[in-house]
LUMVO-112183 format. One record per atom (N, C-alpha, C, O): residue number from 0; residue in three letters; atom name; z, x, y. Coordinates in steps of 0.05 Angstrom, whole numbers, plus 32768, in hexadecimal, padded with zeros to 4 digits. Each point is the difference from the previous one (the first is absolute). Layout:
[pt NUM,'Ala','CA',[Z,X,Y]]
...
//
This chain:
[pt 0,'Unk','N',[8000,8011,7FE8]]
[pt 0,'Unk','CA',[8000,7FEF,8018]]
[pt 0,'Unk','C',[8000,8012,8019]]
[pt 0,'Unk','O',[800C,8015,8002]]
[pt 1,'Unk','N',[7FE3,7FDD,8014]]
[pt 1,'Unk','CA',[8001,8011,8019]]
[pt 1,'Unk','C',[801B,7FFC,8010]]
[pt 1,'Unk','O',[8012,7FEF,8001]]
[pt 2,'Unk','N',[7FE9,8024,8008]]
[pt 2,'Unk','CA',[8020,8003,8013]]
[pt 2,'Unk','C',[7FFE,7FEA,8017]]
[pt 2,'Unk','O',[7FEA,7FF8,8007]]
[pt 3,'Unk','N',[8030,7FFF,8007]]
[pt 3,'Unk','CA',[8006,7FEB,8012]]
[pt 3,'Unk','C',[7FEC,8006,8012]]
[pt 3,'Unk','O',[7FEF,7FEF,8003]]
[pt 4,'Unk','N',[8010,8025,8008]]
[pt 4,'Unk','CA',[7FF1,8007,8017]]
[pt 4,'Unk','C',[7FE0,7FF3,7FF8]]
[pt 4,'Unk','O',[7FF7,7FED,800D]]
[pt 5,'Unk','N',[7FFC,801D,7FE1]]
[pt 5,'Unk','CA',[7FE5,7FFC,7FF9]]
[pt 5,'Unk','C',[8005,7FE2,8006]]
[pt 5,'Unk','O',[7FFA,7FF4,8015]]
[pt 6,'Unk','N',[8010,8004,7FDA]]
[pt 6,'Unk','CA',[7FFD,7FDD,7FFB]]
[pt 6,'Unk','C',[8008,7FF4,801D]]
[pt 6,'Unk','O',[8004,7FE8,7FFE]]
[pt 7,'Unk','N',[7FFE,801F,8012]]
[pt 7,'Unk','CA',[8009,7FFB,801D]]
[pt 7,'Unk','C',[7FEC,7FFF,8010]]
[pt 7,'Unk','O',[7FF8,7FEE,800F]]
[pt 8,'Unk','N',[7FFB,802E,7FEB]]
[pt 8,'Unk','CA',[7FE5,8002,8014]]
[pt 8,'Unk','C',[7FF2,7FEA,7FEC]]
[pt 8,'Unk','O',[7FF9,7FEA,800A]]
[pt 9,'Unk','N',[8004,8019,7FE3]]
[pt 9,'Unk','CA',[7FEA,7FE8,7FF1]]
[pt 9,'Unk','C',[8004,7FED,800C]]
[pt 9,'Unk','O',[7FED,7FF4,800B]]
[pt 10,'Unk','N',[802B,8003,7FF4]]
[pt 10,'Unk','CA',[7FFC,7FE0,800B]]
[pt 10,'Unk','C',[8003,7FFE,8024]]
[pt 10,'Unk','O',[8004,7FEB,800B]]
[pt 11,'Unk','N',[7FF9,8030,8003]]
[pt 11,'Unk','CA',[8001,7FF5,8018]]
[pt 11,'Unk','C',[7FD9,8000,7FFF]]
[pt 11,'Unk','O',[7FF4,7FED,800B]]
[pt 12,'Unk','N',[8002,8024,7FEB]]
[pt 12,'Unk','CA',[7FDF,8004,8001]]
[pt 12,'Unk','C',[8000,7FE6,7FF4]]
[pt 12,'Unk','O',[7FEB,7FFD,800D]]
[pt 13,'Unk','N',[8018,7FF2,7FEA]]
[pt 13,'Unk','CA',[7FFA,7FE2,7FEB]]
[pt 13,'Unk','C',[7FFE,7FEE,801B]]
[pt 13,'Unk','O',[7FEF,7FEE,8002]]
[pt 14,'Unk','N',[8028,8018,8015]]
[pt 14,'Unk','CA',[800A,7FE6,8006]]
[pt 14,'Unk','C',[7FF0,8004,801B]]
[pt 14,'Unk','O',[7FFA,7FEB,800C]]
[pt 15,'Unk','N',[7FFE,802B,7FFD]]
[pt 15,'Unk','CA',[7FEA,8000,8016]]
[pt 15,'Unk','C',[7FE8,7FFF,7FF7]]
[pt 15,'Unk','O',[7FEF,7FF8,8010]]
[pt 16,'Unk','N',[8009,800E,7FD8]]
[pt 16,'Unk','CA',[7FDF,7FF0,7FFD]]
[pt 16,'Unk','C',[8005,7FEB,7FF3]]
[pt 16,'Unk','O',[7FED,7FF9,7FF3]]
[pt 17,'Unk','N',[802A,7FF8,800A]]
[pt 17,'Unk','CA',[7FF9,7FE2,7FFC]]
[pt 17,'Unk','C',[8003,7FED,8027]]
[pt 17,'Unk','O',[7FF4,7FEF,800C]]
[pt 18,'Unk','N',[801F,801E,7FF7]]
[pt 18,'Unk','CA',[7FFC,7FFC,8022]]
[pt 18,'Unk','C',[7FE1,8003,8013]]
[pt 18,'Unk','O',[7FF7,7FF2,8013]]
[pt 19,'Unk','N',[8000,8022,7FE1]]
[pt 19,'Unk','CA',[7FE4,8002,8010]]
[pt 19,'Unk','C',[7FEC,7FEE,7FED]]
[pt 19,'Unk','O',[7FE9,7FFF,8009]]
[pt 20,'Unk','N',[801A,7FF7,7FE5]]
[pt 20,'Unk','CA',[7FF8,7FF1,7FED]]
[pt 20,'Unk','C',[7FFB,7FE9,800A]]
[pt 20,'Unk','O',[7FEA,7FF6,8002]]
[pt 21,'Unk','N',[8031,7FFD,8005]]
[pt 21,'Unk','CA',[8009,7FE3,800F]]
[pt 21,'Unk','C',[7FF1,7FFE,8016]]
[pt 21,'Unk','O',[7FF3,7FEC,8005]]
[pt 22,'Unk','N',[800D,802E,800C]]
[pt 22,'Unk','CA',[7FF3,7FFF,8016]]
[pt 22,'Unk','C',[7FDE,7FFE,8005]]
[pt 22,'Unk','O',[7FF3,7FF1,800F]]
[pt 23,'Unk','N',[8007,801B,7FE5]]
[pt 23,'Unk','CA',[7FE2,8006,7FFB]]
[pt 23,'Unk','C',[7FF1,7FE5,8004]]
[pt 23,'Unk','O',[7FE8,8003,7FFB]]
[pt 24,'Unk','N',[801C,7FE6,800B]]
[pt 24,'Unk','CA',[7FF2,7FE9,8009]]
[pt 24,'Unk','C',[8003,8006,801E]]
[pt 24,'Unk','O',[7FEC,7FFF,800E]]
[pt 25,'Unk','N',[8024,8005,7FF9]]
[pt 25,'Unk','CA',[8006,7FFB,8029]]
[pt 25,'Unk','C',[7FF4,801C,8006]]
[pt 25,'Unk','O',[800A,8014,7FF7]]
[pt 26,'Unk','N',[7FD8,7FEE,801E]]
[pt 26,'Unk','CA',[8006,8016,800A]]
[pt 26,'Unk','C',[8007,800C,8014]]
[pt 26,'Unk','O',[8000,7FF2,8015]]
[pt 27,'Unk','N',[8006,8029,7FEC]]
[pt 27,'Unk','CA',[8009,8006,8013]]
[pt 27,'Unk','C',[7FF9,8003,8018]]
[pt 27,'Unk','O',[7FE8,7FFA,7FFF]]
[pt 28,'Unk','N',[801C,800C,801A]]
[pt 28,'Unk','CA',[7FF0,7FFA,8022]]
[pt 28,'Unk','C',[7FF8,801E,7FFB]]
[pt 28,'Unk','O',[800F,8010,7FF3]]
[pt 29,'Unk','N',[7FDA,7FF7,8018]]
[pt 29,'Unk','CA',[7FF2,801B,8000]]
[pt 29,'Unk','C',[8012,8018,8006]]
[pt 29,'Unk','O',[7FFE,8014,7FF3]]
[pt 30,'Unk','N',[8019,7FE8,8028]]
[pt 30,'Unk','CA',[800D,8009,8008]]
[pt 30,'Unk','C',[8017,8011,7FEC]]
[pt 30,'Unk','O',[800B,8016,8005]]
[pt 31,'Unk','N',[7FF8,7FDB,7FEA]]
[pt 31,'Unk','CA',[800C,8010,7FE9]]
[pt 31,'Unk','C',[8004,7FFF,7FE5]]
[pt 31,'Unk','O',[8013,8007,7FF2]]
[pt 32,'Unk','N',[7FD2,7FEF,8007]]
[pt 32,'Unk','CA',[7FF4,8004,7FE9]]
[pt 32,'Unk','C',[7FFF,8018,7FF6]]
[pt 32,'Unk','O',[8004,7FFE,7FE8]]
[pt 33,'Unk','N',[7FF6,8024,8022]]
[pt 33,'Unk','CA',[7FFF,8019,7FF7]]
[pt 33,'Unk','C',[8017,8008,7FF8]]
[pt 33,'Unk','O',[8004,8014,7FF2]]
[pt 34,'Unk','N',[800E,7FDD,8015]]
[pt 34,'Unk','CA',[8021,800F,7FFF]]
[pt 34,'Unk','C',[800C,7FED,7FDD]]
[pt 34,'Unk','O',[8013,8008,7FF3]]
[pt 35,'Unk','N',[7FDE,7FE5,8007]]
[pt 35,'Unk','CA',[8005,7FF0,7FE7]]
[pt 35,'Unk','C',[7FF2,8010,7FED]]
[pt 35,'Unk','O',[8002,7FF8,7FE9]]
[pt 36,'Unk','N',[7FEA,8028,801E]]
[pt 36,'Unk','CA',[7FF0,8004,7FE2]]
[pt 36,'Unk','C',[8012,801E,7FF7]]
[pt 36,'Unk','O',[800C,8012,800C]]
[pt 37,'Unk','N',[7FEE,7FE9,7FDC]]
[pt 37,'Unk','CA',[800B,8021,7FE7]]
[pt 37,'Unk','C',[7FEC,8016,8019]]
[pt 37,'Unk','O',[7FE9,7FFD,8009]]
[pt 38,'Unk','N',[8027,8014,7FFC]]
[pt 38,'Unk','CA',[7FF9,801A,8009]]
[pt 38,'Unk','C',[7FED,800A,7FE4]]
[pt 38,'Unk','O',[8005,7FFB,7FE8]]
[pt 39,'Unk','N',[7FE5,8015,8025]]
[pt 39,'Unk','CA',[7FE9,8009,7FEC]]
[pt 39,'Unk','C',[800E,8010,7FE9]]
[pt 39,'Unk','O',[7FFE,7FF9,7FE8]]
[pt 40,'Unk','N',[8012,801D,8022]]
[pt 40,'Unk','CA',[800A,800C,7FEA]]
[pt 40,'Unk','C',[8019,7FF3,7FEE]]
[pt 40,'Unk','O',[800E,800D,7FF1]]
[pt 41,'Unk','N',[7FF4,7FD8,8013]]
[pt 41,'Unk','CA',[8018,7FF7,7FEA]]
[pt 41,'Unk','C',[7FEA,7FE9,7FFB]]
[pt 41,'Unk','O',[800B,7FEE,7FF4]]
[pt 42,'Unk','N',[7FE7,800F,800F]]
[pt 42,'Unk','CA',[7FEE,7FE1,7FF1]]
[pt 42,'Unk','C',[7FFE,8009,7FDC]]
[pt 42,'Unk','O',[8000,8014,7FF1]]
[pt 43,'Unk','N',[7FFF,7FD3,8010]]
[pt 43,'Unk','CA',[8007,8004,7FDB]]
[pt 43,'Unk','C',[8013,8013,7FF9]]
[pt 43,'Unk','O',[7FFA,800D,7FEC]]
[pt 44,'Unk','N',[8014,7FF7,801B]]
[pt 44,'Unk','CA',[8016,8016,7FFD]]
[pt 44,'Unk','C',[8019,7FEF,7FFD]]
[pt 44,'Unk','O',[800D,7FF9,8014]]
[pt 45,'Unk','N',[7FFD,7FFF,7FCF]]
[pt 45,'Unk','CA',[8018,7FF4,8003]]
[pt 45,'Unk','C',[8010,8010,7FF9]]
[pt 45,'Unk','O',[8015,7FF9,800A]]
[pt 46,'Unk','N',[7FEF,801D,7FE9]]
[pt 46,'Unk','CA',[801C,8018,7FFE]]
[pt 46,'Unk','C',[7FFD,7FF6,7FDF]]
[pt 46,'Unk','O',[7FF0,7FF3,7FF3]]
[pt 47,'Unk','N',[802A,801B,8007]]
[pt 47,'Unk','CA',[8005,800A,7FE3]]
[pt 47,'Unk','C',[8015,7FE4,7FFA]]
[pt 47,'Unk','O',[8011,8003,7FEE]]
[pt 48,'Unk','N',[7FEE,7FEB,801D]]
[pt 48,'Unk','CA',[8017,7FE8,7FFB]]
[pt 48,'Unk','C',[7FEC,7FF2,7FEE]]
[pt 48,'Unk','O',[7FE7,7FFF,7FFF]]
[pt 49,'Unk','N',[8039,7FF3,7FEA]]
[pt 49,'Unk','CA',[7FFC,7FF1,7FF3]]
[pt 49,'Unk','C',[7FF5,7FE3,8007]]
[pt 49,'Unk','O',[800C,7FF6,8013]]
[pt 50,'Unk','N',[7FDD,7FFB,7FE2]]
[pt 50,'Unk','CA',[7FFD,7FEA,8004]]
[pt 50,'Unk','C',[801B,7FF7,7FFC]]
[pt 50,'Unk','O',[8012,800A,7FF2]]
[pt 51,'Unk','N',[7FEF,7FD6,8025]]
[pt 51,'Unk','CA',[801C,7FEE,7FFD]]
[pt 51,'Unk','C',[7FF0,7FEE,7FEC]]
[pt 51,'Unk','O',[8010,7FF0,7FF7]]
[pt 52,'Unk','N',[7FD4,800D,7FFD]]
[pt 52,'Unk','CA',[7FF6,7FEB,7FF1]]
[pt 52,'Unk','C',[8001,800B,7FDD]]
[pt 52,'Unk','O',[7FF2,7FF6,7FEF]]
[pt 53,'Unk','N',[8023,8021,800D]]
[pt 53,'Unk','CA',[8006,8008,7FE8]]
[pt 53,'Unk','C',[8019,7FF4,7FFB]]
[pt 53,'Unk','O',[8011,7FF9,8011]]
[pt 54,'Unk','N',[7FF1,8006,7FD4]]
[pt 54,'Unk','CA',[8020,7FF7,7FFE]]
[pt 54,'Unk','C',[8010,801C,7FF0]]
[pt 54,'Unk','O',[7FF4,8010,7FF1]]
[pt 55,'Unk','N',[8024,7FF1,8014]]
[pt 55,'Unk','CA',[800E,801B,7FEF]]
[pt 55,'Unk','C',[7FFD,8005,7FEA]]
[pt 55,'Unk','O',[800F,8010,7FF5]]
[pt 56,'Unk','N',[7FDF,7FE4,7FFE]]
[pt 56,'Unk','CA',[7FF4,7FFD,7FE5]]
[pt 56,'Unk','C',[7FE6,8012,8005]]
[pt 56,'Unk','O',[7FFA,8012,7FF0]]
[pt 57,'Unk','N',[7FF9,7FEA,8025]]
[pt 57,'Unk','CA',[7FE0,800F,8001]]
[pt 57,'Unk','C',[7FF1,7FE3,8006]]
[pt 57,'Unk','O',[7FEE,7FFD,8011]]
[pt 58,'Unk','N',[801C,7FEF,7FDF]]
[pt 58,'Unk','CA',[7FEB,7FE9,8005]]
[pt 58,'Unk','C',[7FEE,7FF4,8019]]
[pt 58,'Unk','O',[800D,7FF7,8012]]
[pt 59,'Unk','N',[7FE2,8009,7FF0]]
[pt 59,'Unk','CA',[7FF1,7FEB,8014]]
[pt 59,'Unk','C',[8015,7FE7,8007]]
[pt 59,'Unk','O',[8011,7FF6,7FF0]]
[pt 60,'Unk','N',[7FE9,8003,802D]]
[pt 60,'Unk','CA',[8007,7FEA,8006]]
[pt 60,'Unk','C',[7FEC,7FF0,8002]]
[pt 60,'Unk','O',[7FF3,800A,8012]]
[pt 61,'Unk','N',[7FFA,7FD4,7FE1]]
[pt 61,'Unk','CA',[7FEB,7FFB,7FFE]]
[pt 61,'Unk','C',[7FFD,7FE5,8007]]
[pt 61,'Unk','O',[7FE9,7FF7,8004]]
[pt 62,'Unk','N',[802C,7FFA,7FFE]]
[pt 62,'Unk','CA',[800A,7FE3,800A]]
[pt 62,'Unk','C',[801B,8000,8012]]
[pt 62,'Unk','O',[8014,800D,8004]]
[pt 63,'Unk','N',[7FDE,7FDB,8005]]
[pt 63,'Unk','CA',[801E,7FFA,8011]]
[pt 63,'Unk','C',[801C,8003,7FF9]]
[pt 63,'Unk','O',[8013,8008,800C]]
[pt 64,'Unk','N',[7FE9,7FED,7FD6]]
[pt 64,'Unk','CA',[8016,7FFF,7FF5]]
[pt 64,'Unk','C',[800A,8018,7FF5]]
[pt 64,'Unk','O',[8014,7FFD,7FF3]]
[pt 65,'Unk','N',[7FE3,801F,800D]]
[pt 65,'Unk','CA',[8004,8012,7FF3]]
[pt 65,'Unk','C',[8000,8019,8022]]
[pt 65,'Unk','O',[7FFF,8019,8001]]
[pt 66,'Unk','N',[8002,7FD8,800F]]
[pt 66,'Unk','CA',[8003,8002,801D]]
[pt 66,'Unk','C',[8027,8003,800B]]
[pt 66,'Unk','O',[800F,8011,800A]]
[pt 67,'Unk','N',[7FF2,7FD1,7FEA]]
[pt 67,'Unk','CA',[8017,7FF4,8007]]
[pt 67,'Unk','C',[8016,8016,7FF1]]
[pt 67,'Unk','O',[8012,800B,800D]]
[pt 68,'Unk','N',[7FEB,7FFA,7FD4]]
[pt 68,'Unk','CA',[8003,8011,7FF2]]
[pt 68,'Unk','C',[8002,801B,800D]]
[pt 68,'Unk','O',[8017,8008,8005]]
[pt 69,'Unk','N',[7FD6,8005,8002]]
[pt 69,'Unk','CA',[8001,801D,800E]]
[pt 69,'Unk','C',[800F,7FFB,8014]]
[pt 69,'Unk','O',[8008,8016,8008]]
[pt 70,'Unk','N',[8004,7FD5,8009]]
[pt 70,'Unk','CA',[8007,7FFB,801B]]
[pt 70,'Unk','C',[801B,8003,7FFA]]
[pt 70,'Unk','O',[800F,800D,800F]]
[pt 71,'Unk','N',[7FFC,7FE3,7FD5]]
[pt 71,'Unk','CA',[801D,8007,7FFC]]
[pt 71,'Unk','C',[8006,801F,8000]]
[pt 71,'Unk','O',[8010,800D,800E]]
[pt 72,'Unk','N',[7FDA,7FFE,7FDB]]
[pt 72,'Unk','CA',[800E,8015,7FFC]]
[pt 72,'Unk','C',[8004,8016,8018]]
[pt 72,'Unk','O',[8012,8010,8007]]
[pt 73,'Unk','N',[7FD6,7FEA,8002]]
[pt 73,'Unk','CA',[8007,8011,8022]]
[pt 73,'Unk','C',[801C,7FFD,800F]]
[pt 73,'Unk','O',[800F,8013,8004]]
[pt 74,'Unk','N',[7FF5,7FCB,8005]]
[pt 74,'Unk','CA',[8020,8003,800C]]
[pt 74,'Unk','C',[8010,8000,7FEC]]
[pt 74,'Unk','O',[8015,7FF4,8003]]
[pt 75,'Unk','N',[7FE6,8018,7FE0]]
[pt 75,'Unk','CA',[8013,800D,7FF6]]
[pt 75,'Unk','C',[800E,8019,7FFA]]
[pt 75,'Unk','O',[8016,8005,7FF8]]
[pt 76,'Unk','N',[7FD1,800B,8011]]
[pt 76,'Unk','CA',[8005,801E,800C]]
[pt 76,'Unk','C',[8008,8003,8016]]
[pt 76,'Unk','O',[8012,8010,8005]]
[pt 77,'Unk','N',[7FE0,7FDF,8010]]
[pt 77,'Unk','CA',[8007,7FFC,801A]]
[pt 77,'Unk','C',[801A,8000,8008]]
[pt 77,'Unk','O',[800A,800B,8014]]
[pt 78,'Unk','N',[8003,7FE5,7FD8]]
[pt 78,'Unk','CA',[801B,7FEE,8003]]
[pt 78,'Unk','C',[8014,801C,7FFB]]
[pt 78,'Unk','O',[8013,8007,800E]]
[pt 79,'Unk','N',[7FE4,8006,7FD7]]
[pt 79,'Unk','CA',[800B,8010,7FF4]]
[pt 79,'Unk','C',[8007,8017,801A]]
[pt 79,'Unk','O',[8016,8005,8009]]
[pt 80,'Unk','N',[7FD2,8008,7FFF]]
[pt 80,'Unk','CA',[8003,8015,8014]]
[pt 80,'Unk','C',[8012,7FF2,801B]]
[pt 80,'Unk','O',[8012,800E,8009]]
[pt 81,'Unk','N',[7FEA,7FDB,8002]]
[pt 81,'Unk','CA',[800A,7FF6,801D]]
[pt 81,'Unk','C',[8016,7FFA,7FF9]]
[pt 81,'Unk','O',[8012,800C,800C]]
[pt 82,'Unk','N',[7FF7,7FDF,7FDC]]
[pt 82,'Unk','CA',[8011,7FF0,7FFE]]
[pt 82,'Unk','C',[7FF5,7FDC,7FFC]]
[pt 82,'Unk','O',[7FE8,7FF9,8002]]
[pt 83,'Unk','N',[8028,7FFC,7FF9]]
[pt 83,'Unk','CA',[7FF8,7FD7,8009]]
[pt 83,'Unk','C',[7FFD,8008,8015]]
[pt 83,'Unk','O',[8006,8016,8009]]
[pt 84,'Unk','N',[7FEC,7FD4,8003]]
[pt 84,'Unk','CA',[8007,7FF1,8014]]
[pt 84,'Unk','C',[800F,7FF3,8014]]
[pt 84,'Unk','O',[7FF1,7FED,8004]]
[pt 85,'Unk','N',[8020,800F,800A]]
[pt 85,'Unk','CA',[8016,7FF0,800C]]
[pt 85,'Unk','C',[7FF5,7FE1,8001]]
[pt 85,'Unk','O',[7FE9,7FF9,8004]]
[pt 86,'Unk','N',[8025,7FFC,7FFA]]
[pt 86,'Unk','CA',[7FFC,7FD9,7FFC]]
[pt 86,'Unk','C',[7FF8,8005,8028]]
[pt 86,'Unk','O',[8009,800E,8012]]
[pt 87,'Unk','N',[7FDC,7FD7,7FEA]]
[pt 87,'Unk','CA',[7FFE,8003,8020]]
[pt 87,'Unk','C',[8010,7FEE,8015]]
[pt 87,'Unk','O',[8008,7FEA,7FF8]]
[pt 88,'Unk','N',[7FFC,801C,801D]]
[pt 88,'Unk','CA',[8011,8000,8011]]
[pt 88,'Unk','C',[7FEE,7FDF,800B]]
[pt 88,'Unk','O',[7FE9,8000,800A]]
[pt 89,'Unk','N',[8025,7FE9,7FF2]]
[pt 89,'Unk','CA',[7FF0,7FE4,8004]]
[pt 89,'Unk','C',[8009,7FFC,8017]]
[pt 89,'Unk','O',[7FF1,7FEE,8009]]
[pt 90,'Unk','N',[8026,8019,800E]]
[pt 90,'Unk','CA',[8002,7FFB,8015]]
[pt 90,'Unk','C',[8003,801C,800F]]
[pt 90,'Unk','O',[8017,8008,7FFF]]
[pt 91,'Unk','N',[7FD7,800A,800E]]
[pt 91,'Unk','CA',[8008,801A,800A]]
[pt 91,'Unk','C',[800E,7FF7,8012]]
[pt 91,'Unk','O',[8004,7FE8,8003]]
[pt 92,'Unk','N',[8006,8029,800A]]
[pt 92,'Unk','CA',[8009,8003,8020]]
[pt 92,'Unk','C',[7FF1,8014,8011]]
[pt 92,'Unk','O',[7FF6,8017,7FFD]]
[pt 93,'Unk','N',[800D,7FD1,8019]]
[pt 93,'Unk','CA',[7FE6,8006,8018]]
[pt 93,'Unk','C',[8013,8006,801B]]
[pt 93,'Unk','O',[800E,7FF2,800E]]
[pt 94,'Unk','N',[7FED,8025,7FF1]]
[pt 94,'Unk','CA',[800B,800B,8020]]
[pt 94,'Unk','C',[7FEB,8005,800D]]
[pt 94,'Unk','O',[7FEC,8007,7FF4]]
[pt 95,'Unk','N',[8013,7FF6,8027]]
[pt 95,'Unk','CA',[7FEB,8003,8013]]
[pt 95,'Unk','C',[801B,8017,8011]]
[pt 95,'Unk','O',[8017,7FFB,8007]]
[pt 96,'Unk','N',[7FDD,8016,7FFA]]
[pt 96,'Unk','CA',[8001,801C,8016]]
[pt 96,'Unk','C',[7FFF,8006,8010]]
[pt 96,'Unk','O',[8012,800B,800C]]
[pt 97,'Unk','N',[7FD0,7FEE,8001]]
[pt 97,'Unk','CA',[7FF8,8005,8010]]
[pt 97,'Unk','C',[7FEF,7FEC,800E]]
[pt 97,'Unk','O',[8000,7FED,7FF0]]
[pt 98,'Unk','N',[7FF2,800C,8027]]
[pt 98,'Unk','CA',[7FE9,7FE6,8008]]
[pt 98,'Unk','C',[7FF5,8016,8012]]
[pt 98,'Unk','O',[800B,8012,800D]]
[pt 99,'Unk','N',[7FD5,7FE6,7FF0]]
[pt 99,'Unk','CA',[7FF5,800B,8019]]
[pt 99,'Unk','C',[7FE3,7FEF,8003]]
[pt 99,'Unk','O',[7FED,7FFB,7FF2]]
[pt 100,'Unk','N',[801C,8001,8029]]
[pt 100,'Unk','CA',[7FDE,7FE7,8004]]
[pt 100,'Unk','C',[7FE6,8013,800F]]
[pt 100,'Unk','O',[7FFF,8008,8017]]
[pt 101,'Unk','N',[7FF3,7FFC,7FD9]]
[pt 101,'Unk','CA',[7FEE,8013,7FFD]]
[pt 101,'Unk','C',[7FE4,7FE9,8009]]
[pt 101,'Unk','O',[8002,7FE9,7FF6]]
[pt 102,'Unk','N',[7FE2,801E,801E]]
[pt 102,'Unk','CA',[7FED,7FF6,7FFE]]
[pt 102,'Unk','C',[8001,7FE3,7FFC]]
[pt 102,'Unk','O',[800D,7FEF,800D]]
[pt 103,'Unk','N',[7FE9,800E,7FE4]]
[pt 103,'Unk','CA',[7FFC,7FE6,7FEF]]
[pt 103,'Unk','C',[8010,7FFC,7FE2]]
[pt 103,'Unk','O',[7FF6,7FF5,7FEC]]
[pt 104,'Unk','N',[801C,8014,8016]]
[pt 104,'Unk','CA',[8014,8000,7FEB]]
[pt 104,'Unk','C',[8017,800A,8000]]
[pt 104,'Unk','O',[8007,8010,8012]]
[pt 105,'Unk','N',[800E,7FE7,7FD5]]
[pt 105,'Unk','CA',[801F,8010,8003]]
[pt 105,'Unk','C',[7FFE,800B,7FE8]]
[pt 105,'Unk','O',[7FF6,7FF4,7FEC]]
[pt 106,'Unk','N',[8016,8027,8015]]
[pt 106,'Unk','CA',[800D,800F,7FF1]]
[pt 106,'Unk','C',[801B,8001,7FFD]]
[pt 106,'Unk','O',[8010,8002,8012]]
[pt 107,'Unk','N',[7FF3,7FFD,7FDD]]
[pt 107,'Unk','CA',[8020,7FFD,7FEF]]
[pt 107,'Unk','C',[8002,8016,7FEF]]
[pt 107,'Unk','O',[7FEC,8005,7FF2]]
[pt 108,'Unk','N',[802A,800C,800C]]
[pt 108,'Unk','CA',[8007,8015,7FF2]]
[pt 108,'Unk','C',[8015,7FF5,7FF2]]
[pt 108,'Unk','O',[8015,7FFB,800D]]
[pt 109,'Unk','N',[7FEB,7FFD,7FD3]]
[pt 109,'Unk','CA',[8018,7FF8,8000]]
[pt 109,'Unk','C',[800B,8009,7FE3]]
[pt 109,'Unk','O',[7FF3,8014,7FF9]]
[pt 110,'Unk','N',[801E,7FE5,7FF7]]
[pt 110,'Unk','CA',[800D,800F,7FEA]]
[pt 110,'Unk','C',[8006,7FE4,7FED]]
[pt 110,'Unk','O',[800E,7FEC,8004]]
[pt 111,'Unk','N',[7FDB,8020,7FE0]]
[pt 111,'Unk','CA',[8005,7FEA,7FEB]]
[pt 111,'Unk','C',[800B,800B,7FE7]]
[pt 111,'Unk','O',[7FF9,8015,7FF5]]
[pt 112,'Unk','N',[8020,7FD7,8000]]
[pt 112,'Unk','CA',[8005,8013,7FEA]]
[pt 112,'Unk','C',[7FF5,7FFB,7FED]]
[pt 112,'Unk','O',[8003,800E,7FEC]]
//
């Protein structure tokens, strides 16, 4: 098995070309469209990381359902290296800090827990 690190970069490389993936219908304004492409010398260049579409077996991931599957076992390493999760917080607390009436809008600096 690859080390935490590999499997980290794998799935951060997974989760930005499924992001530019999503995106790839809307395009971008000319203005900064050049700044959205792979620099020449890293195009097709994904590094020495493990596909996240293998499972710790070696297997292909080939259905959704064998998706859902790989997805456990991921936040189960995940889990393993970070820890759980904390239960989420259903009412935060909302401090406001700061106010500032800016232009055509307010800015609020404020502190959520």
């Amino acid at each position: 098995m690859k080390s935490p690190s590999h499997i980290l970069k794998g799935l951060a490389i997974f989760f930005i070309f499924a992001v530019s993936l999503a995106q790839a219908d809307s395009p971008l304004p000319a203005t900064i469209s050049p700044y959205f492409k792979v620099p020449a010398e890293f195009d097709g260049k994904l590094g020495p990381q493990r596909s996240p579409l293998l499972f710790n077996d070696g297997r292909e991931v080939k259905t959704a359902e064998d998706w859902v599957k790989r997805r456990e076992e991921i936040k189960s390493i995940w889990h393993g290296l970070m820890g759980e999760w904390p239960p989420v917080i259903e009412k935060p607390k909302l401090e406001i800090l700061e106010t500032t009436h800016r232009e055509s809008f307010t800015q609020h600096h404020i502190r959520l827990q």
